[in-house]
C-alpha positions in Angstrom: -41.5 21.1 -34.2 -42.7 17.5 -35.2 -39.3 16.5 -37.2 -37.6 17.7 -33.8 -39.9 15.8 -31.6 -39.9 13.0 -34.0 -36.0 13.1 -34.1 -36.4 13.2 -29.8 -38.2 9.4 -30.1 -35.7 8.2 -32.6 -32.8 9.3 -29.9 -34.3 8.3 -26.9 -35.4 4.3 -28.9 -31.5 3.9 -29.7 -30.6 4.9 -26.2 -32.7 2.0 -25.0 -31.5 -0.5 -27.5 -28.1 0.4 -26.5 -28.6 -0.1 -23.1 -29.8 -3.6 -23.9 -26.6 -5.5 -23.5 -28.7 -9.0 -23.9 -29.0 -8.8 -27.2 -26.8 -7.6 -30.5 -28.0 -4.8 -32.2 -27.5 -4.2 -36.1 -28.6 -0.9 -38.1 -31.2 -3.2 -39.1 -32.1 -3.7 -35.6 -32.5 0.0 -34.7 -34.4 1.0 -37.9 -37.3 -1.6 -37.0 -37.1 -0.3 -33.3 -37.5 3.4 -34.3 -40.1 2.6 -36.6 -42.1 1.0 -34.0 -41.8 3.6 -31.2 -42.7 6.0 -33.8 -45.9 4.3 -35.1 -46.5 4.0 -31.1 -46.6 7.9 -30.9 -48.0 9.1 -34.2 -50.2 6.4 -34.8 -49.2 6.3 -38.1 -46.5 4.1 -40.2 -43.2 6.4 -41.1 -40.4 5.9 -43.2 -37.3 5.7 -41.4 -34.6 5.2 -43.7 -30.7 3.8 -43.1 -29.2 7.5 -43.7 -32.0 8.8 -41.2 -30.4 6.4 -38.5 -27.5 6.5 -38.9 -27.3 10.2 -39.0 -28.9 9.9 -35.9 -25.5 7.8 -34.2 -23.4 10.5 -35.8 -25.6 13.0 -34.3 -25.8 11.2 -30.6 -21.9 10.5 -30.9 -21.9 14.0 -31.1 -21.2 16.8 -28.6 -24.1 18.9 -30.7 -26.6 18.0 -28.3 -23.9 17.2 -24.9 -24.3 13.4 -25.3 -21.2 12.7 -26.6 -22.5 8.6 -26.6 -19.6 6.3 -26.6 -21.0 4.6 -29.5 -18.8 1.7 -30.6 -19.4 -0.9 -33.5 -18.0 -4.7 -32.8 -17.6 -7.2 -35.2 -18.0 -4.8 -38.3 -22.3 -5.3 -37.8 -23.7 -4.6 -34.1 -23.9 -1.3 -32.4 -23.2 -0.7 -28.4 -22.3 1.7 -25.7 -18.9 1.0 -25.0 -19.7 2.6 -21.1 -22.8 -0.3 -20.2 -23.7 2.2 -17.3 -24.2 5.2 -20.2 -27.5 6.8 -21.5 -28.5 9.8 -22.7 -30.6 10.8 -19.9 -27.7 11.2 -17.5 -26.0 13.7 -19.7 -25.3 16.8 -18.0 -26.9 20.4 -19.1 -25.9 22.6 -20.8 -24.6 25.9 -19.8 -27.1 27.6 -23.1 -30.0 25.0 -21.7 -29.7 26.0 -18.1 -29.4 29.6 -19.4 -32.5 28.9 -21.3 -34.1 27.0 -18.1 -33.1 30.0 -16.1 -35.3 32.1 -18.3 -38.1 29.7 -18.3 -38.2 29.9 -14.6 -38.1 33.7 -14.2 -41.1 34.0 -17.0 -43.5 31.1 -15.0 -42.8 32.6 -11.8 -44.6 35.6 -13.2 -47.7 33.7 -13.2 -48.0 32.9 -9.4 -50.2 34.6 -7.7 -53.1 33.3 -10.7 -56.1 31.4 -9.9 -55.3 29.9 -13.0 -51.5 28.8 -12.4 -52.1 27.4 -9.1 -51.1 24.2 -9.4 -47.8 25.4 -11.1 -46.5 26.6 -7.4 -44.4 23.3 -6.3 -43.2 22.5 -10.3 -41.7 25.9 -10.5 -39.7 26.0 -7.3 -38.3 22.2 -8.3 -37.4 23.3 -11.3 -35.7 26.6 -10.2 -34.0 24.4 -7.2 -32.7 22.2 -9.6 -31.2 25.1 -12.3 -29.4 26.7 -9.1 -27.7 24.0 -8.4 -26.5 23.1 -11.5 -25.0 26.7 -12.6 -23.7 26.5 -9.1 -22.6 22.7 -8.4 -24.0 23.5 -4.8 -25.9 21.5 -2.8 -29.9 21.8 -3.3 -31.6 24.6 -0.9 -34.6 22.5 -1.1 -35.6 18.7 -0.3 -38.9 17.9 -2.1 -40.5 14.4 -1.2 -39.6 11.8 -3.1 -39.7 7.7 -3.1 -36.9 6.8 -6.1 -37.8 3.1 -4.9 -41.4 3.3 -5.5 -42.5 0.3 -7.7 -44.4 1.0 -10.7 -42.8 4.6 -11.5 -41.6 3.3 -14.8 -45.4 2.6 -15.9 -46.1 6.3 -15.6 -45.2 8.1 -18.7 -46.4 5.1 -20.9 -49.8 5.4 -18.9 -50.1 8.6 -19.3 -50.1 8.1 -22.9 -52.3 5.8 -23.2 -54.9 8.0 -21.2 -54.0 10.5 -23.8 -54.7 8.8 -26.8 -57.6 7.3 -25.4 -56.5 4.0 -25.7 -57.3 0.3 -23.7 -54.5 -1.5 -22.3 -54.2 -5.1 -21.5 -53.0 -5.4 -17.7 -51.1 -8.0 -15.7 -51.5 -7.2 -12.0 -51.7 -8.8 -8.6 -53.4 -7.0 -5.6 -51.8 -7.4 -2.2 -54.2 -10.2 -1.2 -54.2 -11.6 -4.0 -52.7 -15.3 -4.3 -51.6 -14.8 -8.1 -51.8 -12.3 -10.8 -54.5 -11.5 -13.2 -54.6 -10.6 -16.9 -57.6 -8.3 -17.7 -58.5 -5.3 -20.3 -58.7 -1.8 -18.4 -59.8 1.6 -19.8 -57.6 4.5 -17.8 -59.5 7.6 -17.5 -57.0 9.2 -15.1 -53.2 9.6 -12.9 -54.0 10.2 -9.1 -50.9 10.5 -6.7 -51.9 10.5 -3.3 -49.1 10.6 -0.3 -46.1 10.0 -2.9 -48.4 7.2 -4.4 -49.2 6.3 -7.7 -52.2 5.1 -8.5 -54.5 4.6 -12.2 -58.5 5.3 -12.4 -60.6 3.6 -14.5 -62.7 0.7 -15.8 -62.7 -2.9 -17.0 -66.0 -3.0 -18.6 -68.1 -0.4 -19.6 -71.3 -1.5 -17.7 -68.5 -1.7 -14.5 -67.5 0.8 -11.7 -64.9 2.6 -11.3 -61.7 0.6 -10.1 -58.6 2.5 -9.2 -54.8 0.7 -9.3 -51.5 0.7 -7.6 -49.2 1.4 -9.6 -46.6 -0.7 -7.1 -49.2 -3.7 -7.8 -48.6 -3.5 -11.7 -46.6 -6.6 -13.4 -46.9 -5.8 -16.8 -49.0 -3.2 -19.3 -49.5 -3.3 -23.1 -51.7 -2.1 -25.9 -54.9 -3.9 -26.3 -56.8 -4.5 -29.6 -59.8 -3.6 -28.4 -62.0 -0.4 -28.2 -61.9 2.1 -25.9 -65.0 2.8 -23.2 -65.3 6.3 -22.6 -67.4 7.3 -19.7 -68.3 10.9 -20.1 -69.9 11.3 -17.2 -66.6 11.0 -14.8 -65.4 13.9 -13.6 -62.2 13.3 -11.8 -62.7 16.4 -9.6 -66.4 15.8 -8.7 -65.9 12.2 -8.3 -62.7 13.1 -5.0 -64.6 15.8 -3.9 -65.9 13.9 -0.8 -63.1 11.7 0.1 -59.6 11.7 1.3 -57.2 9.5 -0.8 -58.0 7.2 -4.2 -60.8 4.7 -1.9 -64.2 6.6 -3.3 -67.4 4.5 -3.2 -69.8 6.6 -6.0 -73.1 5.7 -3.8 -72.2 6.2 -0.4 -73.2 9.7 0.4 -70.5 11.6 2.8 -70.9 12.1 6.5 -70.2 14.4 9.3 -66.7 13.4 10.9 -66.2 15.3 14.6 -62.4 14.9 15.2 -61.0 16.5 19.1 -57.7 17.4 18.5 -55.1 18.2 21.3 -53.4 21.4 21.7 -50.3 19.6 20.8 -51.3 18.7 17.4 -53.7 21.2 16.5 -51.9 23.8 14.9 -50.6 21.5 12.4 -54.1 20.0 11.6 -55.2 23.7 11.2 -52.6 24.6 8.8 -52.5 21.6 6.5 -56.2 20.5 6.9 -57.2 16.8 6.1 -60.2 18.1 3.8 -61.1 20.8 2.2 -64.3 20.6 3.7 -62.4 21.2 7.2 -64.0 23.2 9.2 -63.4 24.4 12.9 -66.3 24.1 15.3 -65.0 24.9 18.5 -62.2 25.2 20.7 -61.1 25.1 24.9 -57.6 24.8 26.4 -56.7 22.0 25.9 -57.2 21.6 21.9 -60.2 22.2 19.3 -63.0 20.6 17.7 -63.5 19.8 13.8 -65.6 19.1 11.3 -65.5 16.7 7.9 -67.9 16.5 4.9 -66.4 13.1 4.2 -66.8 9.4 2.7 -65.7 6.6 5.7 -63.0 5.0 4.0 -59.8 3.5 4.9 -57.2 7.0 3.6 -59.6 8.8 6.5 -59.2 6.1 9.2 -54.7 6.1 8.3 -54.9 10.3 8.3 -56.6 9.9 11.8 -54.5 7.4 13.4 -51.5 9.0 11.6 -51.8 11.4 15.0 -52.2 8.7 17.4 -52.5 9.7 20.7 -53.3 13.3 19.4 -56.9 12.9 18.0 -60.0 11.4 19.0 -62.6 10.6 17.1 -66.4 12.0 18.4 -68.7 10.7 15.7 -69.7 8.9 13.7 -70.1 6.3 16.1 -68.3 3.4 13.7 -65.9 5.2 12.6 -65.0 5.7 16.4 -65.4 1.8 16.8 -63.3 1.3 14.3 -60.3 3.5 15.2 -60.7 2.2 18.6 -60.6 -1.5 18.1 -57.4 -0.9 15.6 -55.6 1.2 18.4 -56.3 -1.8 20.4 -54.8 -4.3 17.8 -51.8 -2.0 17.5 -51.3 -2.2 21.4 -51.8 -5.9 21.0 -48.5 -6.0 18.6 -46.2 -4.9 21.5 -47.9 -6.8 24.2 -47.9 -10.2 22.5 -44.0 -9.9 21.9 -42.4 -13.2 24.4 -38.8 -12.7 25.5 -36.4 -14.9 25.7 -36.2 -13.9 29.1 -40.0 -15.3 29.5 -39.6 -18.3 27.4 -36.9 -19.3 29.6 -39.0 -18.5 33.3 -42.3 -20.4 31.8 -39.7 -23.8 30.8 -38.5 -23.7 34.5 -41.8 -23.3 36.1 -43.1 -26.2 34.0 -40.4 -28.3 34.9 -40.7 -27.7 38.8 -44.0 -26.8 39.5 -45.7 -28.6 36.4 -47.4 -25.5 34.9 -46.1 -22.3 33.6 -48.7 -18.9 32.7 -48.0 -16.2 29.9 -50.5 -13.9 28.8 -50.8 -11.7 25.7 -49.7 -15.0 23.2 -52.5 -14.7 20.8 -53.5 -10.9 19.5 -57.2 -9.3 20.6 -57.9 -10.2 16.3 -56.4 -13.8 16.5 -59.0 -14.3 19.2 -62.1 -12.7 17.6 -61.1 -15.0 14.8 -60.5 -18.1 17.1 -64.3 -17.4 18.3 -66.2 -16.8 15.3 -64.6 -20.0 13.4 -65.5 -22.4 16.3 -69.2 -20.6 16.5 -69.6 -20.9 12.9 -68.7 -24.7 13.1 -70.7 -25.5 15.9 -74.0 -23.8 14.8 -73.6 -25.3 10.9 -72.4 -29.0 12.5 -74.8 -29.4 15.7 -71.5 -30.3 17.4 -72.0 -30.2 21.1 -71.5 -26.4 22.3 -69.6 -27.5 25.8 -67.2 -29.8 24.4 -65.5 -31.0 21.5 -62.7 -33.7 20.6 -60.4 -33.8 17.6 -60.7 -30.2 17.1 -58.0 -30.0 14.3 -59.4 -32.9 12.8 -63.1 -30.7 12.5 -61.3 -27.4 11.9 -58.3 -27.2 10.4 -58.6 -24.6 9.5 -57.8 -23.0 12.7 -54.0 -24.2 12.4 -53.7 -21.1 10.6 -54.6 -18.7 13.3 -53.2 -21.3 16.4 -49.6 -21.9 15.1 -48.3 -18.5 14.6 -44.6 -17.2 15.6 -45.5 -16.8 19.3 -46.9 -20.5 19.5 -44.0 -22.3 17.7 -41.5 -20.1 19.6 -43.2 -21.2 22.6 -43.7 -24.7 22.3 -39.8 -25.0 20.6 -38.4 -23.4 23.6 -40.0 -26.5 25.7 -38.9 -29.4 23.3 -37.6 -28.9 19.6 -39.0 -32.2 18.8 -42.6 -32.2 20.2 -46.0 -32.6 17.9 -49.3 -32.6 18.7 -51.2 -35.3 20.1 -54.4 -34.1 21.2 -57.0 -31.3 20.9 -60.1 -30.5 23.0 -62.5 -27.7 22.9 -64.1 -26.8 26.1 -66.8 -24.2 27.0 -68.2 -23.5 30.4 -71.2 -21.5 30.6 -74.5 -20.2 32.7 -76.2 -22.9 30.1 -73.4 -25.5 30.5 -71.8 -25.2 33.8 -69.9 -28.2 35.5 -67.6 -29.0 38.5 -64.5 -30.7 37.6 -63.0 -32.9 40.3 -58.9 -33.2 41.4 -58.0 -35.2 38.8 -54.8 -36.2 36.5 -54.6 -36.1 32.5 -53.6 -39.7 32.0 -55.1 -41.5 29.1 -54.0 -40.4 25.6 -56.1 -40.9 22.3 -54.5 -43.4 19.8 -55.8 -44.5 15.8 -56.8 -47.8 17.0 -56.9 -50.5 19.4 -53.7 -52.9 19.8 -52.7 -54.6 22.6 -49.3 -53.4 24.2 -47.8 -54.0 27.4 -47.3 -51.1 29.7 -51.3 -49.7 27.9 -54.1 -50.8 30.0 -57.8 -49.2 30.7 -59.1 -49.3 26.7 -62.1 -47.1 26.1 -63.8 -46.4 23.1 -66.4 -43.2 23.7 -68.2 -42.4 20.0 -65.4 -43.8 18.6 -62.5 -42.1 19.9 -60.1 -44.8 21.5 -58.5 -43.9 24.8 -55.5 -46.1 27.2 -53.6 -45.0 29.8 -50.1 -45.1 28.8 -47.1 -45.8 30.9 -45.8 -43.5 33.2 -42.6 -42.4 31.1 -45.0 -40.7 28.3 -47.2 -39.5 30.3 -44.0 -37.5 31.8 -43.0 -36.6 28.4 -46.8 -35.1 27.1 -47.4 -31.1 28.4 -50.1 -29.3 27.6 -51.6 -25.9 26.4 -54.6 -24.4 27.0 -55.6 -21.3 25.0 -57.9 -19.2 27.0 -60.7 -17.0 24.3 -62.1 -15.8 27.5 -60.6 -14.0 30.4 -60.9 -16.8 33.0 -61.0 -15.7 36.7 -62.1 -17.6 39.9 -65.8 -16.8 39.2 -65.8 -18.6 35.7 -64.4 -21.3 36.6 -61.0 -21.0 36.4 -58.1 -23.8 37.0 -57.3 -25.0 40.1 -53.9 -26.5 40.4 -51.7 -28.0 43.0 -48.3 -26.9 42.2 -45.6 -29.7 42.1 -47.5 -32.5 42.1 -46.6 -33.6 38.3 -43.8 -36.1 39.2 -45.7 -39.5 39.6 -48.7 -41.2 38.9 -51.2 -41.5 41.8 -54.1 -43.5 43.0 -56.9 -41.6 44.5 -55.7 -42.0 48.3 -52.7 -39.8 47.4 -54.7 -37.5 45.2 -57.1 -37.3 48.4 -54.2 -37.0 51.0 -52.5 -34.2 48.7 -55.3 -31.8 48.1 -56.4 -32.0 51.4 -53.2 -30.6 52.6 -52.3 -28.2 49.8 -53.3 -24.5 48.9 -54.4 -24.7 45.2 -53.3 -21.9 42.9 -55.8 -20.4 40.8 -54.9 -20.0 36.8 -56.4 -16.7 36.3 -55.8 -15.6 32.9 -56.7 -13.0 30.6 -58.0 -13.7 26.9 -55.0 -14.9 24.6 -53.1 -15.8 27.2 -52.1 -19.6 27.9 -51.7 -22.1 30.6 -48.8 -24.6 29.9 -49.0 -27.8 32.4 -47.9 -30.9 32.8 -50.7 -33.8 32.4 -49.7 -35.4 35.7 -49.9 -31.8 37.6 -53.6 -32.1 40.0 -55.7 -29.9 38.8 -59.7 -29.2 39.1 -62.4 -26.8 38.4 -65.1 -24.8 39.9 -68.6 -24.3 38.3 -69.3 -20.7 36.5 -71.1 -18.6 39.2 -71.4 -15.5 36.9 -72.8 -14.5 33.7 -69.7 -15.1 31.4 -68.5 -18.3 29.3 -65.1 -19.9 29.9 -64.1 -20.6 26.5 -60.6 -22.8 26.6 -58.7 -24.6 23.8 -56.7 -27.7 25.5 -53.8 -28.9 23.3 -51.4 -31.5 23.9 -47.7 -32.3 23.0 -45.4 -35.0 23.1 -42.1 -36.0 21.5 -41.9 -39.8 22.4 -43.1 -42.1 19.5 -45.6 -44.8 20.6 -44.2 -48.8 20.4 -45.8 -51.8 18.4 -47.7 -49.8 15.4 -49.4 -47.6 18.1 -50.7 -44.3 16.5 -51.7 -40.8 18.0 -55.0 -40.6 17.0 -54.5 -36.5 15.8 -51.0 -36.5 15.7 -50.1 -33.1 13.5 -46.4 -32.7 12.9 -45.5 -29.1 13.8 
């Protein structure tokens, strides 16, 4: 048995040297190669001589064994397969070996039905699929899942060794969020598959937890030099036992998961359960009630939206929250989707009427974000809470969040050339509430002070440097404001008078206007934006309810400014 399996390595080794078409191949070559794959799996040195190997070409060049390996030699010294698409894994069976398979089938299948031989159920049937359709050349009568594109698949069998032999391997690998790869020593303890996934158990130091690895995240794997931890007290089957999937925290105890399932769905929860702990409490017309002795982790919280509308979630209550908010993100991924069709109405009504509305820009989590980052700032800064200028300069690490797909597709479809000028955080409250007058945005903030005809009314407020700027940039700038809050009539939502964007005015026009205008209010819903036009009269209303009015007010422009005249946040887009 050991001179054939021995005489299997050296086969399989020359096959893969073959296959090399990189590199030349000499006897000499192969002989070290062999000698090294067998040392790999014996542990041991063995003498593999010239005769040995080369017996071993005659042999594969052979139809004794069905390869019949177009073995060729070139140049009177290097070996190669004269078919470079050839190996002797894609060799056909046998007639005698599917005979002999055949058998093998008949005599396992006589073992189902055994606590013992469980597990052997799905191997045998793949196995007796795949004989029947070789003897017959028919198609197969059963489709087992399968990824063939799965990363990592090739690690598998020289994993499993090294679990075998109880050895530590040296690992290259780089986790999904991770920014580059890693190089670290890992002790495997054991194979999981989970949902035609791959994954490795085990540990990187001995005084260390558990840490389980995708096998589609691996770069690289070798032998390391150094010893082996063994941890005798993991027990693969105790240590799943009360979770779903390969995420198992060893302290955190399980808890009770209540799941309502429709009628719809039902039957198929009830026949392939999530858990074996699965139980069913209790059922009415319109679906039934069950039970989980579970870890929270995130293989529970996929199973469970896996159903989506079909299942709902009755406690814990954070597992509820959490399937809830992410049903609310997903929503959020088909809502914020702009249409050409919308880019196109928004640029029109900007153009005519000086401001344009589209809600659903930013996500429900781009907002959360937006709002923790600017409450985080203020608190550690002491920045004013109601207001604050250069708001890119502060945080820029909100560029990040703020110029996503939607926003550049948006501002591009306005003018392919713009950048940004300006930006202002603004946030009206029961604590700071104000009353914004009709008004136009004129001046525009700038690096420094230089005289330049056509800029007049210089201010300088904590250092930032404001002018009003003539009439034809002014005409150019637009601007968007972000809402973080819905903003409705009662908290102080925008007031605008619609077409009144095309001219400067003094304040008996502005006066004359709004008195005879209807102002339209900008109520918008959190995430949504405002595009307008700086020149476009506008006001505000103080807060009369219990809510904030959180807004972030950017501006854009495309015309340069003359005579060494710089934006004072200019950010190129």
């Amino acid at each position: 048995m050991a001179s054939n399996k021995n005489a299997l390595i050296r086969y399989k080794t020359i096959d893969k040297c073959l296959q090399n078409n990189f590199r030349q191949w000499t006897l000499g070559d192969l002989i070290e190669a062999v000698s090294d794959a067998l040392y790999e799996y014996e542990g041991k040195d063995i003498d593999v001589s010239k005769r040995t190997v080369q017996l071993d070409l005659q042999m594969m060049r052979s139809d004794k064994l069905g390869y019949n390996a177009p073995i060729v030699v070139y140049n009177r010294k290097f070996y190669k397969y004269d078919d470079e698409n050839y190996s002797i894994t894609n060799s056909p069976i046998s007639n005698q070996d599917l005979t002999k398979l055949s058998e093998a089938v008949s005599f396992l299948k006589q073992f189902q039905g055994f606590s013992h031989f469980a597990e052997l159920g799905s191997m045998v049937q793949k196995l007796e699929d795949h004989v029947y359709t070789q003897k017959t050349q028919e198609k197969s009568l059963i489709d087992f899942e399968k990824n063939e594109n799965l990363k990592g698949l090739e690690f598998l069998d020289e994993l499993y060794q090294f679990i075998l032999k109880k050895q530590a391997i040296e690992i290259t690998y780089q986790s999904f969020k991770a920014r580059q790869e890693s190089t670290f020593t890992y002790h495997p303890y054991l194979l999981k598959e989970f949902r035609n996934r791959w994954f490795i158990i085990g540990k990187r130091k001995k005084n260390e937890g558990l840490m389980n690895l995708a096998l589609d995240r691996i770069i690289s794997i070798k032998r390391s030099e150094k010893a082996f931890v063994f941890d005798t007290g993991f027990n693969s089957e105790i240590y799943y036992k009360n979770a779903i999937g390969v995420s198992v925290s060893p302290n955190l105890e399980p808890e009770t998961v209540l799941l309502y399932v429709n009628h719809k769905h039902a039957p198929y929860v009830l026949t392939k359960p999530f858990h074996h702990s699965q139980k069913e409490v209790s059922r009415d017309n319109y679906g039934v009630t069950i039970s989980l002795e579970v870890q929270l982790n995130f293989e529970l919280e996929k199973e469970i939206l896996g159903l989506g509308e079909g299942v709902k979630v009755i406690a814990p209550e954070r597992l509820k929250r959490n399937i809830k908010e992410r049903l609310y993100d997903a929503v959020d991924a088909y809502e914020t989707e702009i249409s050409d069709k919308n880019l196109r109405t928004i640029a029109k009504r900007l153009e005519y009427k000086g401001f344009g509305i589209l809600n659903h820009v930013y996500s429900k989590r781009d907002i959360r974000k937006l709002k923790t980052r600017f409450d985080t700032y203020i608190k550690q800064n002491e920045e004013q809470v109601f207001g604050m200028r250069e708001v890119l300069l502060k945080i820029p690490e909100l560029k990040d969040i703020l110029f996503n797909k939607n926003f550049r597709k948006l501002i591009k479809s306005i003018d392919k050339e713009v950048f940004l000028t300006k930006a202002i955080y603004f946030d009206k409250s029961p604590k700071d509430n104000w009353y914004v007058t009709w008004h136009q945005d004129i001046p525009i903030n700038v690096a420094e002070k230089i005289e330049t005809n056509g800029f007049s009314c210089w201010t300088n407020k904590k250092g930032v440097i404001s002018v009003r700027p003539p009439e034809v940039v002014s005409k150019n700038t637009f601007s968007m404001r972000i809402h973080l809050d819905d903003t409705t009539v009662k908290n102080g939502a925008l007031k605008v008078i619609p077409g009144s964007h095309n001219k400067g005015l003094n304040d008996a026009e502005i006066k004359l206007i709004t008195a005879n205008s209807i102002p339209f209010v900008s109520e918008i819903g959190s995430g949504g934006v405002q595009l307008l036009k700086p020149l476009l009269l506008h006001a505000s209303s103080e807060t009369t309810v219990q809510k904030r009015r959180r807004v972030l007010h950017l501006e854009f422009s495309s015309i340069e400014l003359p005579n060494g005249l710089q934006y004072a946040e200019k950010e190129v887009l």
